[in-house]
C-alpha positions as a Markdown table, in Angstrom:
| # | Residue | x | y | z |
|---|---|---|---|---|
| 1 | Unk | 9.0 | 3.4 | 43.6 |
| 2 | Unk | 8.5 | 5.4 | 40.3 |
| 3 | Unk | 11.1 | 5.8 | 38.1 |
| 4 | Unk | 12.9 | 9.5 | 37.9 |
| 5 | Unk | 13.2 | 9.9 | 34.2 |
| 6 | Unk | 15.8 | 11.5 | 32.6 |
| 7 | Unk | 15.0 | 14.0 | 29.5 |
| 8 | Unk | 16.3 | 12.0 | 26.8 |
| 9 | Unk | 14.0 | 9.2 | 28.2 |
| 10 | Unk | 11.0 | 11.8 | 29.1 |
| 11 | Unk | 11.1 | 12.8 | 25.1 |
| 12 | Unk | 10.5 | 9.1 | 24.1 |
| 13 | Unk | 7.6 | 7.8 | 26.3 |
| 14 | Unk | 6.6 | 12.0 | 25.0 |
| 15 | Unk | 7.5 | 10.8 | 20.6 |
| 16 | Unk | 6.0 | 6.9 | 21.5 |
| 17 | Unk | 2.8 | 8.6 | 23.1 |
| 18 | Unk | 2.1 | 11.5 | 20.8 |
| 19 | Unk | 2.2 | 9.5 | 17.7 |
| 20 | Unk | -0.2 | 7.1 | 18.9 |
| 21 | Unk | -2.8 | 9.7 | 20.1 |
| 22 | Unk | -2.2 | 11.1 | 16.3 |
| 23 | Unk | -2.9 | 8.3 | 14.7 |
| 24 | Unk | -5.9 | 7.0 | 16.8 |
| 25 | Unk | -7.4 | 11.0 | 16.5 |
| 26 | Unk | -6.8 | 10.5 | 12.6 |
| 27 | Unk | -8.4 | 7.4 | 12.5 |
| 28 | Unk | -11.9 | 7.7 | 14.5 |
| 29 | Unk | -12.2 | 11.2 | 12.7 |
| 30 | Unk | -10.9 | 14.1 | 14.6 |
| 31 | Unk | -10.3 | 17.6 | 12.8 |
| 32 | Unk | -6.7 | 18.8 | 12.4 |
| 33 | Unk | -4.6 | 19.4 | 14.2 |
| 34 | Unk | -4.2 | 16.5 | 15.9 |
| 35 | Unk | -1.3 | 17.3 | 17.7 |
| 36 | Unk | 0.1 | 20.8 | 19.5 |
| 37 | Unk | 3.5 | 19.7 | 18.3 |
| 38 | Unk | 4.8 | 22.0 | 15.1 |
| 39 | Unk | 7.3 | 19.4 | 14.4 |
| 40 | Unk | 4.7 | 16.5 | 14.1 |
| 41 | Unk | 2.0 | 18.9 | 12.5 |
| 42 | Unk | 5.0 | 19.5 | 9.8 |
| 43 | Unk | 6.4 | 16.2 | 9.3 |
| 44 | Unk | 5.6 | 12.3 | 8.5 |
| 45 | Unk | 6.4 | 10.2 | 11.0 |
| 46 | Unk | 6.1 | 6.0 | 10.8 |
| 47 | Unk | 3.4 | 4.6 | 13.4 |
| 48 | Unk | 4.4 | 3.5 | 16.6 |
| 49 | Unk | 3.2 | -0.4 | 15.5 |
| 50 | Unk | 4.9 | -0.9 | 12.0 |
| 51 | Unk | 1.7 | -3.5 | 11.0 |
| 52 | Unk | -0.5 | 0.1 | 11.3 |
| 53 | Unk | 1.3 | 1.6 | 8.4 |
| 54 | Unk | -0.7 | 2.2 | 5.0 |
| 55 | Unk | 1.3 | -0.4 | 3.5 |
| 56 | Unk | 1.8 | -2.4 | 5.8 |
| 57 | Unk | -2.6 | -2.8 | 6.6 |
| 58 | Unk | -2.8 | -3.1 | 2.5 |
| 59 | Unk | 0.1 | -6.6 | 2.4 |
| 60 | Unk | -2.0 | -7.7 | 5.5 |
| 61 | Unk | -5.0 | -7.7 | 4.4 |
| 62 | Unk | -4.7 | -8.6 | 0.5 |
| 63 | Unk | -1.6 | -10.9 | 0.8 |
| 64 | Unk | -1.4 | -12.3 | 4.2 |
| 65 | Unk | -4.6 | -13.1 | 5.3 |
| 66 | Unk | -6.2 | -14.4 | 2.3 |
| 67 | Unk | -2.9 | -16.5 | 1.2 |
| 68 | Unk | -2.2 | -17.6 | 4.8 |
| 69 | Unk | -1.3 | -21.1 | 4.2 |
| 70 | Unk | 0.5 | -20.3 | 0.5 |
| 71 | Unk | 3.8 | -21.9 | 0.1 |
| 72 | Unk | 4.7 | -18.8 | -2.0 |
| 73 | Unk | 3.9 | -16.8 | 0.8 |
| 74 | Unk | 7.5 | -16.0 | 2.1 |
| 75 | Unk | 8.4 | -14.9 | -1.4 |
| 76 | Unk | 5.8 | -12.4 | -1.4 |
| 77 | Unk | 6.3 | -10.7 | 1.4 |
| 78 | Unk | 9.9 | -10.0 | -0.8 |
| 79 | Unk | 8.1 | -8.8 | -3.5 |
| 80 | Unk | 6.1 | -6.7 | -1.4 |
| 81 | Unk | 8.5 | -4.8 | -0.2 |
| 82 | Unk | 10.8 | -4.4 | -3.0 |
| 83 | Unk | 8.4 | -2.9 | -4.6 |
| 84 | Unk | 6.6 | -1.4 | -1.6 |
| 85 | Unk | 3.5 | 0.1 | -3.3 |
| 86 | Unk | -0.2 | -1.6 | -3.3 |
| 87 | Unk | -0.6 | 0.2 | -6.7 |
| 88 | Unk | 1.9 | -2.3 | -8.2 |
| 89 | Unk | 1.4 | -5.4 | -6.3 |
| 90 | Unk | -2.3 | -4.9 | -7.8 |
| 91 | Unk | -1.1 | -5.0 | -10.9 |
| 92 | Unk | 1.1 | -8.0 | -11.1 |
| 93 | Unk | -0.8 | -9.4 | -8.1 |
| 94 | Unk | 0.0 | -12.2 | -5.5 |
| 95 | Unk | 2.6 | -14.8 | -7.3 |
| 96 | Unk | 1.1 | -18.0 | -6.2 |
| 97 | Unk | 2.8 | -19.6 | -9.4 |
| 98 | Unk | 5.9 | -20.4 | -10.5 |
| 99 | Unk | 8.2 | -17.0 | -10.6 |
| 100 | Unk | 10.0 | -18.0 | -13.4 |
| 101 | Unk | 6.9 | -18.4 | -15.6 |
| 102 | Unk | 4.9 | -15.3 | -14.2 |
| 103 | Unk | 8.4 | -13.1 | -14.7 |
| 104 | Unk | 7.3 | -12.0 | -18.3 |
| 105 | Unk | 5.0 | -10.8 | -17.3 |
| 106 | Unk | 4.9 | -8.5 | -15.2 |
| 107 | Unk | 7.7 | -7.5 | -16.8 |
| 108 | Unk | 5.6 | -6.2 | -19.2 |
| 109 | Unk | 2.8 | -5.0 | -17.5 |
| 110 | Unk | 4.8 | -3.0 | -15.1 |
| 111 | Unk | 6.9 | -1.5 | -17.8 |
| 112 | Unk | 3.9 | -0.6 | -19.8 |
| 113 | Unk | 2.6 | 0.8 | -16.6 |
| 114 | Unk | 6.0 | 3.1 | -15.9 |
| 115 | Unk | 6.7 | 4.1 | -19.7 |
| 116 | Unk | 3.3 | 4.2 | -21.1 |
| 117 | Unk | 0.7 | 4.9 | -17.9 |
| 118 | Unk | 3.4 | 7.6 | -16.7 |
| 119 | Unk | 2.7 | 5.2 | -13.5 |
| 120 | Unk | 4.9 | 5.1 | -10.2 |
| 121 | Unk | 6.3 | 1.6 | -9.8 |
| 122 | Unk | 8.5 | 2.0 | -6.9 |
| 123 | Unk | 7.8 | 3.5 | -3.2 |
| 124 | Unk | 9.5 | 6.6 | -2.3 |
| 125 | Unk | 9.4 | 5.1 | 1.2 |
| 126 | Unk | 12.7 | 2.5 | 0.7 |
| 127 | Unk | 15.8 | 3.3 | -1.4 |
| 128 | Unk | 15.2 | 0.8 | -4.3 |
| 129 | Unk | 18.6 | 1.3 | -6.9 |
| 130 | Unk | 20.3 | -1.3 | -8.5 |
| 131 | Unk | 23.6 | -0.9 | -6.8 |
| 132 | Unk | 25.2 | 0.9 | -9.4 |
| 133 | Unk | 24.3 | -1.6 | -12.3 |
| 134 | Unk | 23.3 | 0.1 | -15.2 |
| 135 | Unk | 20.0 | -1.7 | -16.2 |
| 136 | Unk | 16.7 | -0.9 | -15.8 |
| 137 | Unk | 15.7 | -0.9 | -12.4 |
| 138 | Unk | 12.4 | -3.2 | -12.9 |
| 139 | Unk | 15.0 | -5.7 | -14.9 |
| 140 | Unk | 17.0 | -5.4 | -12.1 |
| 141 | Unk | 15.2 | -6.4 | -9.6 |
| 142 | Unk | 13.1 | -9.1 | -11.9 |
| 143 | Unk | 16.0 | -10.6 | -12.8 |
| 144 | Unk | 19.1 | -10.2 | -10.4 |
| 145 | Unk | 17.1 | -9.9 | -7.3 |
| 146 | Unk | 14.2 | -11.8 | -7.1 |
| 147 | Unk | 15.0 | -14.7 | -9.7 |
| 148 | Unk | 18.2 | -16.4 | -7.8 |
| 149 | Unk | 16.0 | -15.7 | -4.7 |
| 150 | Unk | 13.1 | -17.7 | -6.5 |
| 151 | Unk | 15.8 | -20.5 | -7.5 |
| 152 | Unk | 18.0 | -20.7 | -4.0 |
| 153 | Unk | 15.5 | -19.4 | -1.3 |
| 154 | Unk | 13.2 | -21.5 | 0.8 |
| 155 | Unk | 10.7 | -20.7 | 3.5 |
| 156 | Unk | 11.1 | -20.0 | 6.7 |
| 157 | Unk | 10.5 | -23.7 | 9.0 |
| 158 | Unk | 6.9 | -24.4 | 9.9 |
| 159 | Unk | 6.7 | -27.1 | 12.5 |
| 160 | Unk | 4.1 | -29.3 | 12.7 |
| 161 | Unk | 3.7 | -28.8 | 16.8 |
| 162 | Unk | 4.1 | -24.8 | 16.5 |
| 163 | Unk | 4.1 | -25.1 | 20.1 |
| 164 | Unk | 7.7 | -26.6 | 19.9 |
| 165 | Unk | 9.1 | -23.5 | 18.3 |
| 166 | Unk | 10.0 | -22.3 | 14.8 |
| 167 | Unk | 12.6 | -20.7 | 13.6 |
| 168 | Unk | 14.1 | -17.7 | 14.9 |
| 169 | Unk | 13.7 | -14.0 | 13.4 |
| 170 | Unk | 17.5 | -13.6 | 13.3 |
| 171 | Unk | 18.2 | -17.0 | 11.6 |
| 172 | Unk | 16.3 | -16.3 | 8.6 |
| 173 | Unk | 17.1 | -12.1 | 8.6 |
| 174 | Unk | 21.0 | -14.1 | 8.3 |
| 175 | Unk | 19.7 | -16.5 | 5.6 |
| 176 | Unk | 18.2 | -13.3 | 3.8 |
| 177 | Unk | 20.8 | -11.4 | 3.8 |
| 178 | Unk | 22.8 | -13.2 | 1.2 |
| 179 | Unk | 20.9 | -12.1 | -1.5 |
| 180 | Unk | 21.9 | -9.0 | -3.7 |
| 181 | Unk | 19.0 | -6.5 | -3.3 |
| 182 | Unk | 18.5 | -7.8 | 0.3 |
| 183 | Unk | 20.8 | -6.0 | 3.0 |
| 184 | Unk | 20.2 | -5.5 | 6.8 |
| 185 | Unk | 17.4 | -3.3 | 6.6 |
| 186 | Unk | 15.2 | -4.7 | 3.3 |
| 187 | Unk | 16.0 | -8.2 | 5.1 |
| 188 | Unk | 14.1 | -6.8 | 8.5 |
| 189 | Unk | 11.1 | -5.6 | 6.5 |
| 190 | Unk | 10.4 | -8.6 | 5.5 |
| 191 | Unk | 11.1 | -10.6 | 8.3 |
| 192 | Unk | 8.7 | -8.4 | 10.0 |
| 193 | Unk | 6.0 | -9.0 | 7.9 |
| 194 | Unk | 6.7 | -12.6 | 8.3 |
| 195 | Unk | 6.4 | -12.1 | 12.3 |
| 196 | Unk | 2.7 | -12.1 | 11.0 |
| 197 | Unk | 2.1 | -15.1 | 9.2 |
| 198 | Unk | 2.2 | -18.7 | 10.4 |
| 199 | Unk | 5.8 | -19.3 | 9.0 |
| 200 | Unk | 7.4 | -17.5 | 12.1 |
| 201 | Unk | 4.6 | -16.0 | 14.2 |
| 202 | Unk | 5.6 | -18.3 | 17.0 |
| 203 | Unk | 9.4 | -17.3 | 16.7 |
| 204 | Unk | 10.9 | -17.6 | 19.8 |
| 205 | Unk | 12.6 | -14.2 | 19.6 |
| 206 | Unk | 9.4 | -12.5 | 18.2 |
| 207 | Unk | 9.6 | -10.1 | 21.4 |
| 208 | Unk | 13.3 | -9.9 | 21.5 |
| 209 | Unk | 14.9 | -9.1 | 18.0 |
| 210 | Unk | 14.9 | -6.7 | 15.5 |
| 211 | Unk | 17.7 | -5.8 | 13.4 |
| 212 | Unk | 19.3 | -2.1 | 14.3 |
| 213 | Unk | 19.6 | 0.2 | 11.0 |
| 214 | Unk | 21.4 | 3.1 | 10.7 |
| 215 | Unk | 18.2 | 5.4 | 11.8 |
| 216 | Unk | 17.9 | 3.4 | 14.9 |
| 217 | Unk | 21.6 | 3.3 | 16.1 |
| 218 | Unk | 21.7 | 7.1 | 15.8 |
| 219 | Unk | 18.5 | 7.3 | 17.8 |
| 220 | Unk | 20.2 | 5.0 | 20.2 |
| 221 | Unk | 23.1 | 7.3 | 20.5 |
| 222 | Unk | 21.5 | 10.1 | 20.8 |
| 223 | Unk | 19.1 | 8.6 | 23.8 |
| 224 | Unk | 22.2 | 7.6 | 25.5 |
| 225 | Unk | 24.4 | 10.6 | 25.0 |
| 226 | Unk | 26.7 | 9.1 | 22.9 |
| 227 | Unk | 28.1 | 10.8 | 19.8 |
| 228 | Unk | 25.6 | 10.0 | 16.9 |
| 229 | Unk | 27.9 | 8.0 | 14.6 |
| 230 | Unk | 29.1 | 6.1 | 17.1 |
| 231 | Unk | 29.4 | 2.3 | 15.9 |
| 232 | Unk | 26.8 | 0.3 | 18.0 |
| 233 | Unk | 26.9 | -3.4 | 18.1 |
| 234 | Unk | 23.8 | -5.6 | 17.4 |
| 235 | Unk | 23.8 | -7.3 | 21.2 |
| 236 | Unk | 24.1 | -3.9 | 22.9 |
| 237 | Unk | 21.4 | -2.6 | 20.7 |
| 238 | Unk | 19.3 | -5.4 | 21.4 |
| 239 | Unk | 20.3 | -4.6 | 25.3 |
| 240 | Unk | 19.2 | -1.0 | 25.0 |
| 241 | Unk | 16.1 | -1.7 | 23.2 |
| 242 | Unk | 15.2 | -4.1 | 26.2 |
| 243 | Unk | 15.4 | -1.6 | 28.5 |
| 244 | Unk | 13.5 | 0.6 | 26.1 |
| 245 | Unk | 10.9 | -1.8 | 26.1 |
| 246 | Unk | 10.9 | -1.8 | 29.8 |
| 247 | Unk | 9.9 | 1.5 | 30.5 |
| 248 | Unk | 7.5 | 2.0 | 27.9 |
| 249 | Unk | 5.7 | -0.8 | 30.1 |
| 250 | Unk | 6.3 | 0.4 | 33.0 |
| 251 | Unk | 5.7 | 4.8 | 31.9 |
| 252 | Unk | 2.2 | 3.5 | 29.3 |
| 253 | Unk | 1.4 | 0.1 | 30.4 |
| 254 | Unk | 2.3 | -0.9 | 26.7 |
| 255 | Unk | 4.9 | -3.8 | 25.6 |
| 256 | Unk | 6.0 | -3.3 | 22.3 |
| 257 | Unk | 7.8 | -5.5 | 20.4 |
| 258 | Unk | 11.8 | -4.8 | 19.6 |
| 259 | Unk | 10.9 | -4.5 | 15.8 |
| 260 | Unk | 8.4 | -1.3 | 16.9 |
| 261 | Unk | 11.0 | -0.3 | 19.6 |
| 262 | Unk | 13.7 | -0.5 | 16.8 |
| 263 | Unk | 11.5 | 1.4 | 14.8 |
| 264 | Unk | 11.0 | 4.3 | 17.4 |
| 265 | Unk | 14.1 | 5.3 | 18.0 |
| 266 | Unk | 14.9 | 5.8 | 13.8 |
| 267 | Unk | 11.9 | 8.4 | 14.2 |
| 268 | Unk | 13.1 | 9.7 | 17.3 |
| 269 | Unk | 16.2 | 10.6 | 16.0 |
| 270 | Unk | 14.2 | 12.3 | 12.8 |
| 271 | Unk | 12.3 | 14.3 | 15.3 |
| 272 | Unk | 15.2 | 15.5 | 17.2 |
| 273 | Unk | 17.1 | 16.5 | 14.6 |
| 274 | Unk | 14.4 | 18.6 | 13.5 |
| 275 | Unk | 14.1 | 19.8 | 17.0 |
| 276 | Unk | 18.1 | 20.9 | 17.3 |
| 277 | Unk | 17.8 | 22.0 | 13.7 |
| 278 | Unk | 20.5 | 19.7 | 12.4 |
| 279 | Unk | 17.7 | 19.1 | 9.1 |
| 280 | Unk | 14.2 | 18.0 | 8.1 |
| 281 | Unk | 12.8 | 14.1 | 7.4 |
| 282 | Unk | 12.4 | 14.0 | 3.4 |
| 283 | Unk | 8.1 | 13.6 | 3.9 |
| 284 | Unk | 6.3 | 16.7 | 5.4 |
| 285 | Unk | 3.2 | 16.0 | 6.2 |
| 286 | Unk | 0.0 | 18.5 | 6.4 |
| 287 | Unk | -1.1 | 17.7 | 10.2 |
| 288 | Unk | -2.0 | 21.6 | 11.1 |
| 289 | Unk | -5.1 | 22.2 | 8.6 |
């Protein structure tokens, strides 16, 4: 028997759907518009699968894959997302040396870069600050984020039968998390790039996990009628995502992962808050001509 859907559930399968057919039109070459929707024709909206972002096909393919089997590997999918910009990860490129030595670097090349290129170092994506230290923000991140990281950190557990299992998303998102410059949400982007290397491809909770933000639990309110800033605890979000998962099987034939699902319902509640007019997502984006 087919599921009657409610119209908070009808408007997700409608956001997970629409975005998809936008990016696979933009992709194989379709003329704008690519959708009839002003509100995705107006405004940038993340792909449906995270690993199909710009950034996220540019670590992939000139990090991951050629690096695969770097020990350093896990700390450059931190420095990839701190900084977040293939631009700069160009110019200091992958640091498949010792940190410590390689940190003078590109201290200089990216601050010649900034002060004497005029060149963006940072994305506009992710808020980068230095947590109301007054320093320069590339010293900053050089030198109180990324160096203890270098000197306490560690990979994530690589088994020699991967069969067996490795380590699980959530432990190392909790190991992560210590680190200044690392909270909840800069700890998930990482961990999901991870998801696509060997140290925790085979993660048992690969499927199951993915660490709620504040985007994500509004969306999650919102989707279940609840008042928006209502406090939402990670194992009921993880529960709600399940079922989320769930009927985007069952509505597109399509199981996502909890990270993507996650994911959705931060850009869900960007798209209905344009839709109630309660404000507008910091990116427009020109998708009618």
């Amino acid at each position: 028997m087919t599921q009657e859907l409610n119209e908070m559930q009808k408007l997700f399968v409608y956001w997970i759907k629409e975005r998809d057919t936008i990016r696979h039109k933009k992709e194989v070459g379709y003329p704008k518009p690519w959708s009839d929707d002003p509100i995705f024709q107006t405004y940038r909206f993340c792909n449906v699968e995270r690993e199909k972002d710009t950034v996220s096909i540019w670590i992939k393919e000139n990090w991951i894959d050629p690096y695969r089997d770097h020990p350093n590997l896990w700390f450059a999918m931190i420095v990839a997302r701190l900084f977040n910009w293939p631009p700069t990860l160009e110019i200091i490129g992958f640091p498949d040396e010792d940190f410590l030595e390689s940190k003078p670097i590109w201290r200089t090349l990216l601050k010649s870069h900034r002060d004497v290129g005029g060149e963006k170092i940072f994305t506009g994506a992710y808020l980068v600050s230095t947590n109301g230290v007054k320093m320069d923000k590339i010293d900053y991140i050089l030198d109180r984020v990324l160096t203890p990281i270098w000197e306490r950190g560690r990979a994530p557990y690589v088994y020699n039968n991967r069969n067996a299992g490795q380590e699980a998303l959530e432990e190392y998102w909790t190991f992560l998390r210590q680190f200044d410059g690392l909270g909840s949400f800069m700890a998930g982007q990482v961990v999901a790039d991870l998801k696509f290397t060997p140290l925790l491809e085979n993660a048992p909770d690969w499927m199951t996990w993915a660490p709620l933000g504040p985007g994500s639990i509004r969306g999650l309110n919102r989707y279940h009628g609840r008042p928006i800033d209502k406090a939402l605890r990670q194992e009921q979000g993880l529960k709600e995502i399940g079922e989320a998962q769930q009927l985007i099987k069952e509505q597109l034939d399509w199981l996502l992962p909890a990270h993507n699902v996650q994911n959705g319902f931060c850009e869900l509640d960007k798209y209905i808050r344009v839709k109630n007019g309660e404000g507008r997502p910091r990116s427009t984006y020109p998708g009618a001509k």
